[in-house]
mmCIF file of the C-alpha atoms, coordinates in Angstrom:
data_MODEL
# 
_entry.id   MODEL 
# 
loop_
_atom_site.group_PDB 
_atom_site.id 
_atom_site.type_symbol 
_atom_site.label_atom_id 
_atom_site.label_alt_id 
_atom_site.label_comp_id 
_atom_site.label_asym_id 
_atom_site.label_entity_id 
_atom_site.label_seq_id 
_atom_site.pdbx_PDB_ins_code 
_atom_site.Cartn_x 
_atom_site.Cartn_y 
_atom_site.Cartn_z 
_atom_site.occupancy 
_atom_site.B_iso_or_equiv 
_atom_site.pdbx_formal_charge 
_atom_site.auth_seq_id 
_atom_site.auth_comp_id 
_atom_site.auth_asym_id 
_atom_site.auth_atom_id 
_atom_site.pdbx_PDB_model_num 
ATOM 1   C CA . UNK A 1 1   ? 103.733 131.883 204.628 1.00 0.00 ? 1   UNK A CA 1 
ATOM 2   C CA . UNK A 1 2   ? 100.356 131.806 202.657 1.00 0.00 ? 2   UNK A CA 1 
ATOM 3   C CA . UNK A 1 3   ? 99.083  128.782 200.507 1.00 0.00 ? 3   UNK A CA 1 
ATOM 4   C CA . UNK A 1 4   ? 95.760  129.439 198.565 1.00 0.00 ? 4   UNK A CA 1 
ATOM 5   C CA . UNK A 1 5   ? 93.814  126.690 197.580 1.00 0.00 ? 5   UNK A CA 1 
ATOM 6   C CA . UNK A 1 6   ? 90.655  126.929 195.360 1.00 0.00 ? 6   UNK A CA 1 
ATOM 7   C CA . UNK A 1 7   ? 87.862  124.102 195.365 1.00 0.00 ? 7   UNK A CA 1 
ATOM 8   C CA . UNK A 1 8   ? 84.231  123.546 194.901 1.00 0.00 ? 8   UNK A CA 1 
ATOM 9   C CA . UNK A 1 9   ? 83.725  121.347 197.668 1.00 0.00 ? 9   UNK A CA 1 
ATOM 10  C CA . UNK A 1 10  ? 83.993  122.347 201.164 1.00 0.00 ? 10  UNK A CA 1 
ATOM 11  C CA . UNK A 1 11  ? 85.235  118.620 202.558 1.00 0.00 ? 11  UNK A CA 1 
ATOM 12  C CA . UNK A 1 12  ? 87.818  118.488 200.121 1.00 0.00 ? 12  UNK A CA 1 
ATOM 13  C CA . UNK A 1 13  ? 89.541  122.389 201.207 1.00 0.00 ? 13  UNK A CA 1 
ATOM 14  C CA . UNK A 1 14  ? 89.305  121.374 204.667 1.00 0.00 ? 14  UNK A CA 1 
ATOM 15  C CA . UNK A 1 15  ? 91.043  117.952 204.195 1.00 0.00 ? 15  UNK A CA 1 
ATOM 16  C CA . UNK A 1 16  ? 93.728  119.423 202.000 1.00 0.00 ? 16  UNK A CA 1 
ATOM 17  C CA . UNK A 1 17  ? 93.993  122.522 204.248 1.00 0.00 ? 17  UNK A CA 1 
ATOM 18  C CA . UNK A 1 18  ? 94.865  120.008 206.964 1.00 0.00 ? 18  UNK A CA 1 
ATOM 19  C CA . UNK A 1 19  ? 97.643  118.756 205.162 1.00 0.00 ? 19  UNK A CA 1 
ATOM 20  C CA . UNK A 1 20  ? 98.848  122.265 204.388 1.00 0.00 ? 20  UNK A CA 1 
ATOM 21  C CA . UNK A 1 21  ? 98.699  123.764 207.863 1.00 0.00 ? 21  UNK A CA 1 
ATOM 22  C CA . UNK A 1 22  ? 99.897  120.604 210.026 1.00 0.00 ? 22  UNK A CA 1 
ATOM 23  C CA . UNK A 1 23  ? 102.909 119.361 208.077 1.00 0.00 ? 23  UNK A CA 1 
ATOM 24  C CA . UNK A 1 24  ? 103.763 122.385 205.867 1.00 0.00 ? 24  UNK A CA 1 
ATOM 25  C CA . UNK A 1 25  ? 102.907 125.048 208.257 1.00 0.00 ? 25  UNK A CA 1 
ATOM 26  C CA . UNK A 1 26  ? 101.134 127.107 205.883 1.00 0.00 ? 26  UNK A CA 1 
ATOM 27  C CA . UNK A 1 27  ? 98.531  129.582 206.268 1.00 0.00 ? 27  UNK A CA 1 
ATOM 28  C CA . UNK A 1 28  ? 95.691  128.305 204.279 1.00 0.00 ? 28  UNK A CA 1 
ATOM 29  C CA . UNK A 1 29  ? 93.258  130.846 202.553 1.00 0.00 ? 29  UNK A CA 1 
ATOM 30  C CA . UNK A 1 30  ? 90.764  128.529 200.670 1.00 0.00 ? 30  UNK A CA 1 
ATOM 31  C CA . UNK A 1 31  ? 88.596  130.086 198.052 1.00 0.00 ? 31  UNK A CA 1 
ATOM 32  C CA . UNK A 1 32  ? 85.896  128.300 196.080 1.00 0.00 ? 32  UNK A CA 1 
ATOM 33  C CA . UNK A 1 33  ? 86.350  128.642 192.502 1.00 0.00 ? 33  UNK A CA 1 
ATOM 34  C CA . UNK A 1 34  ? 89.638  129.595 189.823 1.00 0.00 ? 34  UNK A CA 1 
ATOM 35  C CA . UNK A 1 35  ? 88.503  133.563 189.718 1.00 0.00 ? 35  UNK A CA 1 
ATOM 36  C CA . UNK A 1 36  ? 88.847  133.780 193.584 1.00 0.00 ? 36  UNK A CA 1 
ATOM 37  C CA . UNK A 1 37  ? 92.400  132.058 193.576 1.00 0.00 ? 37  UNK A CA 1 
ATOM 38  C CA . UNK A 1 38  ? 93.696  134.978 191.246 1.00 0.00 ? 38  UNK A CA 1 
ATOM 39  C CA . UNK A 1 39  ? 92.515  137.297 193.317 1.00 0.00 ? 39  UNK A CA 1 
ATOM 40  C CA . UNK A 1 40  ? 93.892  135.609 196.609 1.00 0.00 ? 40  UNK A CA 1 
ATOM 41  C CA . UNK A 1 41  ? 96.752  135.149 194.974 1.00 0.00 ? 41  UNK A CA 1 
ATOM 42  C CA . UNK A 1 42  ? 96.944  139.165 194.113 1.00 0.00 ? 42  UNK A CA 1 
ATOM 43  C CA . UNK A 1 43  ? 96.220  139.666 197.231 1.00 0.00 ? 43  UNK A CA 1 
ATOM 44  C CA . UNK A 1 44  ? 98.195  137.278 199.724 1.00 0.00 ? 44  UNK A CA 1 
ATOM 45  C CA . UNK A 1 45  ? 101.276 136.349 196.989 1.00 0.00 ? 45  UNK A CA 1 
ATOM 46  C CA . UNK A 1 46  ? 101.409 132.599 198.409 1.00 0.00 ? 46  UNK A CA 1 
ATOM 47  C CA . UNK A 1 47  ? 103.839 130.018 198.023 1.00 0.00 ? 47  UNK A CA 1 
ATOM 48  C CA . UNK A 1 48  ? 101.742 127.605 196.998 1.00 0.00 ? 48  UNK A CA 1 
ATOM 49  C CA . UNK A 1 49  ? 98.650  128.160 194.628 1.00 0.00 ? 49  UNK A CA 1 
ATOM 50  C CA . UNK A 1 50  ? 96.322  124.191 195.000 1.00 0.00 ? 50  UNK A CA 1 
ATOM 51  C CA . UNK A 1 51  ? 93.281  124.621 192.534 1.00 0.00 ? 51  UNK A CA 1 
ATOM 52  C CA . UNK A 1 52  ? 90.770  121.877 191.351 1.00 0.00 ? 52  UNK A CA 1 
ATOM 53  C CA . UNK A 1 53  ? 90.610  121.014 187.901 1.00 0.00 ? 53  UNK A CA 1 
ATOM 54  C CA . UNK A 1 54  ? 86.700  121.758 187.558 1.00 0.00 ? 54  UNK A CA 1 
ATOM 55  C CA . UNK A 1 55  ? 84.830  124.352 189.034 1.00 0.00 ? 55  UNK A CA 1 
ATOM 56  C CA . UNK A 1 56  ? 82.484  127.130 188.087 1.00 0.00 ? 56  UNK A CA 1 
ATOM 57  C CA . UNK A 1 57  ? 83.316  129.802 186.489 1.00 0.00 ? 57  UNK A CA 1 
ATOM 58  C CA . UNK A 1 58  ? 86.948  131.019 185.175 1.00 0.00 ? 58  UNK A CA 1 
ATOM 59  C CA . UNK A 1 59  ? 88.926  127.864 183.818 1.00 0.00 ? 59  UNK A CA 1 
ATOM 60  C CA . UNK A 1 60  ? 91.324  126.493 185.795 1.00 0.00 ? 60  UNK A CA 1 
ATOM 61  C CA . UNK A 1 61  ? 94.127  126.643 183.065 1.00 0.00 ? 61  UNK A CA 1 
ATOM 62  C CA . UNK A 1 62  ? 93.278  130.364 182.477 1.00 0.00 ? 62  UNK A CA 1 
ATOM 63  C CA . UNK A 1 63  ? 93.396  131.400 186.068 1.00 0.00 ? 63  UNK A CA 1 
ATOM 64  C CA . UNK A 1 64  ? 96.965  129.613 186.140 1.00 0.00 ? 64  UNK A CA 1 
ATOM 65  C CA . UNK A 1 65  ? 97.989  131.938 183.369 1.00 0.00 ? 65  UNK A CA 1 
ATOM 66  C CA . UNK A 1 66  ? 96.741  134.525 185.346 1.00 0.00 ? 66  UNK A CA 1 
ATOM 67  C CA . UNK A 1 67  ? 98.464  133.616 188.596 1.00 0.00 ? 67  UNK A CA 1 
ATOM 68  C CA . UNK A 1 68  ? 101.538 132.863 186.514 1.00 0.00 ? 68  UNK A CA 1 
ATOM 69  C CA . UNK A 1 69  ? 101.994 136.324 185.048 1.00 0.00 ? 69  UNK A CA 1 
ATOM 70  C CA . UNK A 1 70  ? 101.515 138.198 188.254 1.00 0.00 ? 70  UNK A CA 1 
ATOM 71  C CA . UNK A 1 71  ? 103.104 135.645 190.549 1.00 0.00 ? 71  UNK A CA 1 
ATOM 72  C CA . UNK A 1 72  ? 106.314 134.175 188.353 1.00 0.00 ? 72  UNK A CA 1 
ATOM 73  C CA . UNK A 1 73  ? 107.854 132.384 191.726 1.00 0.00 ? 73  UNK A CA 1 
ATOM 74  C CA . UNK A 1 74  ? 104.677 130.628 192.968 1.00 0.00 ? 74  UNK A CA 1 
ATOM 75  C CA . UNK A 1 75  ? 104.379 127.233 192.636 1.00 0.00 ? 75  UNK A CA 1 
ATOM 76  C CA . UNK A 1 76  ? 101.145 126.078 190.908 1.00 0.00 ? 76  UNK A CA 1 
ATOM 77  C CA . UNK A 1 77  ? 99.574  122.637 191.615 1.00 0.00 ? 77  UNK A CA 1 
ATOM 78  C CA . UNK A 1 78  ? 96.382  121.094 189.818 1.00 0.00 ? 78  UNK A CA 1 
ATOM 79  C CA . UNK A 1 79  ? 94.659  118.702 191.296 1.00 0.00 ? 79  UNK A CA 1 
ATOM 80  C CA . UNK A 1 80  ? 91.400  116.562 189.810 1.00 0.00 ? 80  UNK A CA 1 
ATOM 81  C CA . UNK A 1 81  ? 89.852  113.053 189.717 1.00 0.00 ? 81  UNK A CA 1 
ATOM 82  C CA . UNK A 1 82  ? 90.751  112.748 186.008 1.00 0.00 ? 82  UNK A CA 1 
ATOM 83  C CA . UNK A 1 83  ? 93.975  110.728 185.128 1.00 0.00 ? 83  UNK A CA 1 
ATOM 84  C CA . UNK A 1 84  ? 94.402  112.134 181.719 1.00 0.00 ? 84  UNK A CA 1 
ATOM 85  C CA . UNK A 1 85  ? 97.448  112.296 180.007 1.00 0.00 ? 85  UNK A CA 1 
ATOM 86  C CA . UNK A 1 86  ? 96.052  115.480 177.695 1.00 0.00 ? 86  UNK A CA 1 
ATOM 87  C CA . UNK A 1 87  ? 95.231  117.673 180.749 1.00 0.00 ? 87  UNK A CA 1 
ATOM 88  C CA . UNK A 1 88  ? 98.752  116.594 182.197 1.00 0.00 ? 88  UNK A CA 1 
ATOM 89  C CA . UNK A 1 89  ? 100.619 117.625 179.270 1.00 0.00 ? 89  UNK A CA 1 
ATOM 90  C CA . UNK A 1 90  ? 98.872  120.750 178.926 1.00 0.00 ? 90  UNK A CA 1 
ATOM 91  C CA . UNK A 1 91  ? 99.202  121.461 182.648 1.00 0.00 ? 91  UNK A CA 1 
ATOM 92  C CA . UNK A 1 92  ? 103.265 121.383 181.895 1.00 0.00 ? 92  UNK A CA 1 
ATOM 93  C CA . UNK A 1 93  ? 103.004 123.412 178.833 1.00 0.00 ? 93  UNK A CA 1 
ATOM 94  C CA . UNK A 1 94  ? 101.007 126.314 181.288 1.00 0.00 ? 94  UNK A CA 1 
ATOM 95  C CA . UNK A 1 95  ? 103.967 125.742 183.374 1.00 0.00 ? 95  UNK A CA 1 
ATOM 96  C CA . UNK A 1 96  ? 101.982 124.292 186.068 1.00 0.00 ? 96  UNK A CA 1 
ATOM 97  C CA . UNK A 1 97  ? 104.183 122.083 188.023 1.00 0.00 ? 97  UNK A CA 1 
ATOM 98  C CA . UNK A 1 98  ? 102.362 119.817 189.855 1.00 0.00 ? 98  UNK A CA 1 
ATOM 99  C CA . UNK A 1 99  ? 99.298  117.443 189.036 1.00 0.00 ? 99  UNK A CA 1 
ATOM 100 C CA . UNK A 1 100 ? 97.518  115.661 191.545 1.00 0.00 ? 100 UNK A CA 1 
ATOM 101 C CA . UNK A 1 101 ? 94.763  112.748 191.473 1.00 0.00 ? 101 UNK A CA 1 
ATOM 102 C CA . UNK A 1 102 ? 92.323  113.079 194.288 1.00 0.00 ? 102 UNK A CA 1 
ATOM 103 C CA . UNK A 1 103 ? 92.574  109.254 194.560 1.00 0.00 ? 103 UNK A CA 1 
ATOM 104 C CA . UNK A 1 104 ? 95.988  109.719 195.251 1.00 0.00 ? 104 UNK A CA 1 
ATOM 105 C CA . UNK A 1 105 ? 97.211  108.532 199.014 1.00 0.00 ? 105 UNK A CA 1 
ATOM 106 C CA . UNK A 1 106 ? 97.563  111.133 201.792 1.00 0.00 ? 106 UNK A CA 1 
ATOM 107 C CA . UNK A 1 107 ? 101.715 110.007 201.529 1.00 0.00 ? 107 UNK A CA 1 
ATOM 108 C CA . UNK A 1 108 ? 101.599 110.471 197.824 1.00 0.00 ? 108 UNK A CA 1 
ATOM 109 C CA . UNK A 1 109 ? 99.675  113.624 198.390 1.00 0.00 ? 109 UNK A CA 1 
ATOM 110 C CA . UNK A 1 110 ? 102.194 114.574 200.449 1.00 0.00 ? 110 UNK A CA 1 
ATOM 111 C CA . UNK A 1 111 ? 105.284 113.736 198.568 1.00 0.00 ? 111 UNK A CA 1 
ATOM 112 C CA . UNK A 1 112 ? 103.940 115.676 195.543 1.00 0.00 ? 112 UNK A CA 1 
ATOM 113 C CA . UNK A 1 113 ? 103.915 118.866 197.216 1.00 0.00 ? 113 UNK A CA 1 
ATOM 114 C CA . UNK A 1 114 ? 106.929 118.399 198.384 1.00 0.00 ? 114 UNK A CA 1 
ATOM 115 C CA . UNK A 1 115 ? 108.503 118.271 195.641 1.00 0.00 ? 115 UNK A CA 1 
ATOM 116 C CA . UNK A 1 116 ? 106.734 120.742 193.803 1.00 0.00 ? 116 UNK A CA 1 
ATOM 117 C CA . UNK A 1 117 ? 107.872 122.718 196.982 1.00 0.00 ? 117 UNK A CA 1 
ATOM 118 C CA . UNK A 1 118 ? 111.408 121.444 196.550 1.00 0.00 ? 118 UNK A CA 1 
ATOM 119 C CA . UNK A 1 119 ? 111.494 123.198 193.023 1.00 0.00 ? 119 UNK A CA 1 
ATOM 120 C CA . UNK A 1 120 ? 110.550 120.045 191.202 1.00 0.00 ? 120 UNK A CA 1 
ATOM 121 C CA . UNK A 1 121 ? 107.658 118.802 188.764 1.00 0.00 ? 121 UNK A CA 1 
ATOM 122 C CA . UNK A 1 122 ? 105.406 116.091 189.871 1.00 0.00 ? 122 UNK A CA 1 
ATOM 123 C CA . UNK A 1 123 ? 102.720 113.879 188.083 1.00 0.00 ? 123 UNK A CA 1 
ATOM 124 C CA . UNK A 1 124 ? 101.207 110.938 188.954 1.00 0.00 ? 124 UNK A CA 1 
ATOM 125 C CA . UNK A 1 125 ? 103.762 107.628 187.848 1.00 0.00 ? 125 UNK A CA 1 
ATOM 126 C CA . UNK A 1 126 ? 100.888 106.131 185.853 1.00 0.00 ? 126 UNK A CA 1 
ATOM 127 C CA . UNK A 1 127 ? 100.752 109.269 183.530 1.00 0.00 ? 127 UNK A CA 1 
ATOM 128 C CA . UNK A 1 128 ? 104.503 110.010 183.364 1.00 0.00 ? 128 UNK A CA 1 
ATOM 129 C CA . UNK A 1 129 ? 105.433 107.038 180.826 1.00 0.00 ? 129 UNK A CA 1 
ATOM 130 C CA . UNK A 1 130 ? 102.354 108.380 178.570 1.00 0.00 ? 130 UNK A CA 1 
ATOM 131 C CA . UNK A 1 131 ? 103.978 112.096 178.780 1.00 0.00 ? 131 UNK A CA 1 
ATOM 132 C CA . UNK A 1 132 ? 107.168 110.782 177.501 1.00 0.00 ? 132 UNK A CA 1 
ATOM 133 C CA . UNK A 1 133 ? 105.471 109.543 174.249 1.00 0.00 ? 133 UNK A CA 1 
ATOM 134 C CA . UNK A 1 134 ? 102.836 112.126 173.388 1.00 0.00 ? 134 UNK A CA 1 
ATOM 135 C CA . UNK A 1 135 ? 103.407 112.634 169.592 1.00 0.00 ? 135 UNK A CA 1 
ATOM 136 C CA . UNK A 1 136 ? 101.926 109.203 169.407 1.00 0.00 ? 136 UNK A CA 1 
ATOM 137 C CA . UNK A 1 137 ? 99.255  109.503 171.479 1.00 0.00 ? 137 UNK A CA 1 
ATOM 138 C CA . UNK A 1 138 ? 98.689  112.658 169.573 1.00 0.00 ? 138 UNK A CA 1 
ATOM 139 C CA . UNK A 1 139 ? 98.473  111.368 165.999 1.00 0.00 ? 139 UNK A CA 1 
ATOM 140 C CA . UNK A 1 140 ? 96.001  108.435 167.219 1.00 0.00 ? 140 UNK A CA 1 
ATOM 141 C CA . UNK A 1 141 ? 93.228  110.808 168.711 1.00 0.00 ? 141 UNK A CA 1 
ATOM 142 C CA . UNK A 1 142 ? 93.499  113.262 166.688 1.00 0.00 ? 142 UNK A CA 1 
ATOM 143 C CA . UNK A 1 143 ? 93.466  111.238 162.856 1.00 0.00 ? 143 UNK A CA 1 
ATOM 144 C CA . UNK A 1 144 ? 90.112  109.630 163.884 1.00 0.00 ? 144 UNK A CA 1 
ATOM 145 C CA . UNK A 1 145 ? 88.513  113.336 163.658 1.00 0.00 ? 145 UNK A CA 1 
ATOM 146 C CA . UNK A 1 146 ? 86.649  114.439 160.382 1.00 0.00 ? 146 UNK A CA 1 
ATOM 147 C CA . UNK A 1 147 ? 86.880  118.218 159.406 1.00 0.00 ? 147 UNK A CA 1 
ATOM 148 C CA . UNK A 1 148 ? 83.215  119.170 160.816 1.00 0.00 ? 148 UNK A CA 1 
ATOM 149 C CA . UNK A 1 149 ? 84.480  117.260 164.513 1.00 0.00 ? 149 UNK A CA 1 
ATOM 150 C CA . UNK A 1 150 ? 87.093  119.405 164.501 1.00 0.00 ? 150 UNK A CA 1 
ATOM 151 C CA . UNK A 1 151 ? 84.926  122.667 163.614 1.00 0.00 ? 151 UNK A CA 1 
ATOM 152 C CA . UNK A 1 152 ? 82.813  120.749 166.015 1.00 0.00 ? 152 UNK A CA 1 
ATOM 153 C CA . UNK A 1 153 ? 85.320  121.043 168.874 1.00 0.00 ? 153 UNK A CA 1 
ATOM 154 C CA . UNK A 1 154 ? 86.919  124.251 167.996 1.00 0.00 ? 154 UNK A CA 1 
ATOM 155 C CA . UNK A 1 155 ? 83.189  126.134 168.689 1.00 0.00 ? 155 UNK A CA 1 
ATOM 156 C CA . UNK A 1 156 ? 82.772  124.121 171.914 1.00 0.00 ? 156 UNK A CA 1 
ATOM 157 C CA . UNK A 1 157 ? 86.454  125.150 173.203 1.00 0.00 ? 157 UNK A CA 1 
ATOM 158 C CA . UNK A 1 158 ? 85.338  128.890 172.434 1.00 0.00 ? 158 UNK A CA 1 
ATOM 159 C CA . UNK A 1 159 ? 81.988  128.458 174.726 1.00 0.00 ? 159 UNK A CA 1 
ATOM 160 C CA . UNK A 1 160 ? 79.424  128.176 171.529 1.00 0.00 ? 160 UNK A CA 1 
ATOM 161 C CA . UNK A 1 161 ? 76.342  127.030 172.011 1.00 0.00 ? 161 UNK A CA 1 
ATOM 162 C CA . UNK A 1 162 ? 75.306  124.105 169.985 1.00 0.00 ? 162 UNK A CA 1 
ATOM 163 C CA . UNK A 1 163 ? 72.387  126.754 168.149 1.00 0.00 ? 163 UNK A CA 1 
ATOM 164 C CA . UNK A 1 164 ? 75.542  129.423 167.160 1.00 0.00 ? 164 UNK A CA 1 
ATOM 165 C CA . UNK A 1 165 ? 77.641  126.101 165.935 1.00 0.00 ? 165 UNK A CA 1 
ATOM 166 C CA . UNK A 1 166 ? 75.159  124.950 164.108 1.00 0.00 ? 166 UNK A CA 1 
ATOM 167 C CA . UNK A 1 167 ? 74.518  128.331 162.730 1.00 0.00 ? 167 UNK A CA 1 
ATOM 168 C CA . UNK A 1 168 ? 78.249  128.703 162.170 1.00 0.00 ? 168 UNK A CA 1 
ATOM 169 C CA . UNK A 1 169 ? 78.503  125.329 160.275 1.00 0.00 ? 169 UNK A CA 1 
ATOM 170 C CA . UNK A 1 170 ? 75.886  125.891 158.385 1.00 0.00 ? 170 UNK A CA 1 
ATOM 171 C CA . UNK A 1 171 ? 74.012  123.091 159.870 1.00 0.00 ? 171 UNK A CA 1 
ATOM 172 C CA . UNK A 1 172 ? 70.847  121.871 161.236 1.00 0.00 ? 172 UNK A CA 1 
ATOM 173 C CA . UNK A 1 173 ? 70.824  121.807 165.073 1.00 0.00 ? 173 UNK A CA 1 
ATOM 174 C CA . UNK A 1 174 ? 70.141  117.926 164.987 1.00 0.00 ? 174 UNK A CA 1 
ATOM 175 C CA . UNK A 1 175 ? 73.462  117.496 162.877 1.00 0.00 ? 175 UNK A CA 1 
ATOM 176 C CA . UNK A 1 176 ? 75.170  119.581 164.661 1.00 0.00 ? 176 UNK A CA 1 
ATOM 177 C CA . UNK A 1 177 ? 74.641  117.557 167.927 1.00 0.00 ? 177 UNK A CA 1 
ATOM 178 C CA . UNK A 1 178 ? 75.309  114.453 166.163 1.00 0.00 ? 178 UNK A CA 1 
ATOM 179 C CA . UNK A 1 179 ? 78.850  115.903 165.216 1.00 0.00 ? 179 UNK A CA 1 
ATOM 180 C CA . UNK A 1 180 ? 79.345  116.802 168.861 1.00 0.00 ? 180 UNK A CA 1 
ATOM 181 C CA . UNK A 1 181 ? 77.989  113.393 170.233 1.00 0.00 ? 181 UNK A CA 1 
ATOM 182 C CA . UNK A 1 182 ? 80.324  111.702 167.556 1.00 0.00 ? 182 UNK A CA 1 
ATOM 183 C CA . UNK A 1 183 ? 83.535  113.918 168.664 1.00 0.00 ? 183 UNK A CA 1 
ATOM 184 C CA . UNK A 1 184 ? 82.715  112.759 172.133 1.00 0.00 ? 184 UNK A CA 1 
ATOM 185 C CA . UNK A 1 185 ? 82.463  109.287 171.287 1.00 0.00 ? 185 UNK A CA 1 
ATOM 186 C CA . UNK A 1 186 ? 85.905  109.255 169.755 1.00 0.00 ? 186 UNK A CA 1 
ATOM 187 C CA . UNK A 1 187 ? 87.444  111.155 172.181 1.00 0.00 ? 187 UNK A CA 1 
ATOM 188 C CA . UNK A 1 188 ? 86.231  109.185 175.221 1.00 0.00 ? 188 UNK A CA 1 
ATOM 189 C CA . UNK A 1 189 ? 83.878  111.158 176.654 1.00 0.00 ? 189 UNK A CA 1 
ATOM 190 C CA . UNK A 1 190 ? 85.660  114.300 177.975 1.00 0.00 ? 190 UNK A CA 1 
ATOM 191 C CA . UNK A 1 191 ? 84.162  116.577 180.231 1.00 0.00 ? 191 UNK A CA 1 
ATOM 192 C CA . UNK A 1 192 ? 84.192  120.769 178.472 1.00 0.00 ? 192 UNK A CA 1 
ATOM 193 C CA . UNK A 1 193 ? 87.585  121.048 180.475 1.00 0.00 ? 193 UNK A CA 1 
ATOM 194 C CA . UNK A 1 194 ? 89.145  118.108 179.157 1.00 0.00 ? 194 UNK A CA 1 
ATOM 195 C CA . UNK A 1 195 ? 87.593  119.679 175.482 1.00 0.00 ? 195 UNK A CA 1 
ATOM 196 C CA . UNK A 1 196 ? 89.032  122.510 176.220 1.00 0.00 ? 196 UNK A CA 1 
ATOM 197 C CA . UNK A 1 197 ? 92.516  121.659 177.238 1.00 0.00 ? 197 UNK A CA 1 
ATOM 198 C CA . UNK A 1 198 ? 92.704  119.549 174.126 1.00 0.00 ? 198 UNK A CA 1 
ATOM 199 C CA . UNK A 1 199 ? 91.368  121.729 171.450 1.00 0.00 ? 199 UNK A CA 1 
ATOM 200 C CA . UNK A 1 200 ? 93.638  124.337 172.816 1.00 0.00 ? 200 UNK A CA 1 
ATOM 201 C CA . UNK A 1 201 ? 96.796  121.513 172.681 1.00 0.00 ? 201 UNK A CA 1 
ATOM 202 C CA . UNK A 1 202 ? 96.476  120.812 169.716 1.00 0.00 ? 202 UNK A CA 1 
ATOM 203 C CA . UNK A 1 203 ? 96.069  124.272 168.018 1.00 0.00 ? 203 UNK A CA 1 
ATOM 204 C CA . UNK A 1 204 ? 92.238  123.791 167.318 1.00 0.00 ? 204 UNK A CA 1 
ATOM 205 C CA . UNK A 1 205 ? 91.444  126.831 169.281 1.00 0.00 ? 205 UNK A CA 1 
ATOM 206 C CA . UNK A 1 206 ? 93.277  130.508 169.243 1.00 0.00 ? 206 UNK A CA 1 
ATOM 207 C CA . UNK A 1 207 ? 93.841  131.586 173.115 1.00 0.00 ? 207 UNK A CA 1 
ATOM 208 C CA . UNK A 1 208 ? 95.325  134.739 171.921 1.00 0.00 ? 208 UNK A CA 1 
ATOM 209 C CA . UNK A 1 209 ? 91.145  135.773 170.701 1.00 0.00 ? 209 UNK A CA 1 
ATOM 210 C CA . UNK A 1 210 ? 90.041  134.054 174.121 1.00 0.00 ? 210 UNK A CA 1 
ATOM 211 C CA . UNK A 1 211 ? 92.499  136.381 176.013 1.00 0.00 ? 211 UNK A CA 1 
ATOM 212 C CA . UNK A 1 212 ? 94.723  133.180 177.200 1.00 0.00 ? 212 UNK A CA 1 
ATOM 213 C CA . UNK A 1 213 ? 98.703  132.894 176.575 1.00 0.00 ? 213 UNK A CA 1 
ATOM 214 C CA . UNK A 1 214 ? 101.139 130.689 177.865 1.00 0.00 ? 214 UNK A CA 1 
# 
């Protein structure tokens, strides 16, 4: 039985592809980015579908819809350095039913797939109390926004530039980047993934124009 597993760095796929092959006797086929894992998947129909978080090219979230659509019965793991409750919750609402931190111990590593395996959903216990609660955690991030930060994030969630936002808002360029630096402030930082998973959670985006569904 085939597992794919799709990431950017080569020490990683091997180390995970270990795991895979020598206690879950899979038959690894490890890709490098989302786009190729849609295509392995089209190609091998795995079990198991492992992809990274953050790599080049198609989003990890849209390949899963991909993968999802063509594949209903394969079981679809995430895996990333980030422990953040946003991505987690939007992982379950793409029906993805694993997530797993890279920091995460070879046992824990282990017991997640398992269970993912098993027919069960698995995040990391320092994220699950946070998913049980996340109209709160909801209203707090996204009150401290003004109307131009969320303009602000919508245009970065569609892949604008910060020239076409700017252009779009009817802004200078230098405003418009103080906008974005501001929306990044008050949301911590997050990478264009973590943007993008949240704009899209919290209906500041339309996947339907960007070709994603759920």
């Amino acid at each position: 039985m085939y597992a794919v597993l799709a990431d950017g760095q080569l020490l990683v796929r091997e180390a995970i592809s270990a795991l895979l092959t020598n206690l879950f006797k899979f038959e690894v086929v490890q890709v490098d980015d989302a786009g190729a894992a849609v295509a392995a998947t089209q190609k091998y129909n795995p079990v198991l579908v492992i992809m990274e978080m953050l790599m080049s090219g198609m989003h990890t979230f849209e390949a899963a819809v991909q993968i999802r659509r063509m594949a209903p019965y394969t079981k679809l793991v995430v895996m990333t350095g980030q422990e953040n409750v946003d991505l987690a919750i939007r992982a379950r609402a793409l029906k993805i039913q694993g997530y797993i931190l890279k920091s995460d111990s070879l046992d824990e590593s282990k017991y997640a797939i398992n269970t993912v395996l098993r027919g069960g959903v698995y995040v990391p216990p320092s994220l699950s109390e946070q998913m049980m609660d996340p109209e709160r955690r909801t209203k707090t991030l996204l009150d401290v926004l003004t109307l131009k930060e969320k303009a602000m994030l919508t245009l970065i969630a569609q892949g604008k530039t910060m020239k076409v936002a700017a252009t779009h808002m009817n802004i200078s360029i230098k405003t418009a980047e103080t906008h974005r630096n501001n929306l990044g402030r008050k949301l911590g930082n997050p990478n264009k993934a973590q943007m993008f998973a949240f704009a899209v959670k919290h209906n500041l985006v339309d996947c339907e124009s960007l070709g994603i569904t759920a």
